[in-house]
N, C-alpha and C positions, 0 to 999 in steps of 0.2 A: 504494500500500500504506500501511496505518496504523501507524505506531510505534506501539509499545507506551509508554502514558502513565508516565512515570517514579515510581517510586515513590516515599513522603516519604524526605524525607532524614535520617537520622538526627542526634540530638540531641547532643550531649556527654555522656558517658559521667557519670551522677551522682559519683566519685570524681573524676573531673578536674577537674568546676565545684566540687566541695567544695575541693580543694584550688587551684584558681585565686579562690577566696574567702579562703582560710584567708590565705594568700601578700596579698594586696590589704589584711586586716584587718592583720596583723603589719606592713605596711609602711605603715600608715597613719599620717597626722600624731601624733596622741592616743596610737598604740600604741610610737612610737618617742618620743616625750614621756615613756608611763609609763618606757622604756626608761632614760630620760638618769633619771629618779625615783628609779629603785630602783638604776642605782649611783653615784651622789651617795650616796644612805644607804646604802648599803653601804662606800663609804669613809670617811664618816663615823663608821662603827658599827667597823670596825678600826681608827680612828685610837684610840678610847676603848679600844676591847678591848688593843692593842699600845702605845699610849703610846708614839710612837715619840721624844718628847721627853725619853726618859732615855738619848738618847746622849751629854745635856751631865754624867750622871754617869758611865756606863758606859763610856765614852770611845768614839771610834772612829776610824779605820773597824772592825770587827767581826771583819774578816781581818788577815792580815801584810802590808798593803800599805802603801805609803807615797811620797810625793812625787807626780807628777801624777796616777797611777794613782790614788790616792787624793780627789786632788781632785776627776779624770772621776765616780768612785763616789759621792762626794759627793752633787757635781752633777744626777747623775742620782735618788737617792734626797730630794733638795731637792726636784725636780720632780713626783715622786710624792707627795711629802709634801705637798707645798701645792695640788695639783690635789685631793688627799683632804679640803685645810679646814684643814692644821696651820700657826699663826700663820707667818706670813712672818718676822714682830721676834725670835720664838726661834731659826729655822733662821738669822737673821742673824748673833745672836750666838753659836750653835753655832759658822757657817764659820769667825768671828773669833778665835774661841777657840783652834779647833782648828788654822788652817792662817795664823795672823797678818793681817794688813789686805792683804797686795795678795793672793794666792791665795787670803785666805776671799772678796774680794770678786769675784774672776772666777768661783770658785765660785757664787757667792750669786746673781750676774748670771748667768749660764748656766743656773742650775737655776728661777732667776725667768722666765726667754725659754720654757725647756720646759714649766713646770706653766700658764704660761700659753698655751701654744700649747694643751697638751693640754684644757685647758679648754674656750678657742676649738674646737675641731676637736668636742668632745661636742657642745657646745652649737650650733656649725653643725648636724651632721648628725643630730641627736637633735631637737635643740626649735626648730630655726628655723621649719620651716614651721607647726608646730602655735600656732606664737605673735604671729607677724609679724598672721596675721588679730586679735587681741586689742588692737592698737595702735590705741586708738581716743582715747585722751584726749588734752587737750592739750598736756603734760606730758610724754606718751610718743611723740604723735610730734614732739613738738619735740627734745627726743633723741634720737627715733632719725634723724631727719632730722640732727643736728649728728654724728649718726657715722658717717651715711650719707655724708653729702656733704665732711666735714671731719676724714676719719677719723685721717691722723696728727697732726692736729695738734690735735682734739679727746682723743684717748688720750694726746698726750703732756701734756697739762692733767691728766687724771685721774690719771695715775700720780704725775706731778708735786705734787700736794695728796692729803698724807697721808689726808685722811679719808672719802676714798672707798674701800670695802670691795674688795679685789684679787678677790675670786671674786666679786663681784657687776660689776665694769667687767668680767672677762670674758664673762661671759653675754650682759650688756648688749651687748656687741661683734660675738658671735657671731650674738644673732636679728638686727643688721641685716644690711647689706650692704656691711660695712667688707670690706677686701679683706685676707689673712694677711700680707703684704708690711708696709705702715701700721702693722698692728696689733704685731707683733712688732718692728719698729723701732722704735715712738715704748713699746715696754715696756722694751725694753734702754735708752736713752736715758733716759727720764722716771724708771726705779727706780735710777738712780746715784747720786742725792743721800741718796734716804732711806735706802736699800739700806749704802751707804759710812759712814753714821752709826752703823748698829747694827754694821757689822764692824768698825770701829774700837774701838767702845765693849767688844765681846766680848773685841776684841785685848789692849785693855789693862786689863781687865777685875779684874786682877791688882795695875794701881798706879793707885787709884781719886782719888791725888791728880796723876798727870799731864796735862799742858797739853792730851795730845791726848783723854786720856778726859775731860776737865771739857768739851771742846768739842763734841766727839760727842754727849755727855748732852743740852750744854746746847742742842744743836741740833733732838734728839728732843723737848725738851721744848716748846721755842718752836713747831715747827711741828703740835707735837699738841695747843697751847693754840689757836694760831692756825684749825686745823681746827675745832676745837668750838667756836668764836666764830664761826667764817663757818656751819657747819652749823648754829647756833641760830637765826645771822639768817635763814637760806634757809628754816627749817622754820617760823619766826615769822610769816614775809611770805608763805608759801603759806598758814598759816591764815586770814590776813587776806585774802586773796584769796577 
């Protein structure tokens, strides 16, 4: 006897292949790229709108809170703030101000580990893959190769010398393939020195002629002379390259 020859087999439902497209575009390198784009400027666009740097007049915390309570709060709105773009040097001397040298500084340190983490974690999940293929020059991969392969100990370099931009070694951090352990230890470590300068400086902010605010000062100042001389020469010798 002869089977009956099977009929075609039907297709995917035009709605399912629309939407198994839609799904594959949204999750595409470029589309999770514009993703990390548009809220960078978005936090960028409410740092401007809210000003969140008039808490050094308006005082805070903003509630009745006080003592660790307030420093966790801090902390955590440090970490937002700076993941947003808001200077590091102001929320420094904000903690110092507000909570004296040793609590603005575990402040200042805590909130520094979070807005860096949350940077790293955008910039993994958002722009790694769209940007890793882009590492073509020599320049970029010899970088990313130095955070690939040397990653806490190249971050704790960059944290370590003032003049490397904090949301720009995060990114940087993120498209390679530094691991979150590295990255976040050698940030707690390497932001102690500068970090501890501006909360001191905040601390005593108040008696502009004591020993610990003339050294604080005079610390920021040496190491942010010292940055713009070594960045001239680095920028000088890659022209001549």
């Amino acid at each position: 006897m002869f089977e009956p020859a099977p009929g075609p087999v039907a297709g995917p439902r035009p709605a399912t292949a629309l939407a198994a497209r839609c799904g594959r575009a949204l999750l595409s390198p470029w589309s999770k790229l514009s993703l990390l784009a548009l809220v960078l400027l978005s936090a960028g666009a409410l740092v401007l709108l809210y000003e969140p740097q008039r808490m050094l007049a308006d005082g805070w915390p903003p509630f009745e809170l006080s003592g660790p309570a307030a420093v966790v709060l801090f902390a955590a709105a440090y970490g937002a703030c700076t993941a947003a773009f808001v200077p590091r040097p102001l929320l420094n001397l904000a903690a110092g101000a507000l909570f004296g040298s040793q609590a603005g500084l575990v402040a200042a340190l805590a909130g520094t580990v979070l807005g860096a983490g949350i940077a790293f974690t955008l910039g993994r999940l958002l722009g790694q893959d769209a940007l890793r293929p882009l590492l073509r020059g020599r320049w970029l991969k010899a970088a990313d190769h130095q955070f690939s392969a040397h990653g806490f100990r190249s971050m704790l370099g960059v944290r370590l010398f003032p003049g490397v931009p904090f949301a720009a070694a995060n990114y940087c951090a993120a498209v390679s393939r530094m691991g979150y352990a590295p990255f976040l230890l050698a940030t707690a470590i390497g932001s102690i020195p500068n970090t501890a300068a501006y909360v001191i400086a905040g601390s005593r902010a108040g008696s502009p002629t004591s020993p610990a605010f003339l050294v604080s000062t005079g610390f920021i100042v040496v190491t942010g002379v010292v940055a713009s001389i070594v960045a001239w020469r680095k920028r000088h010798r890659l022209r001549g390259n």
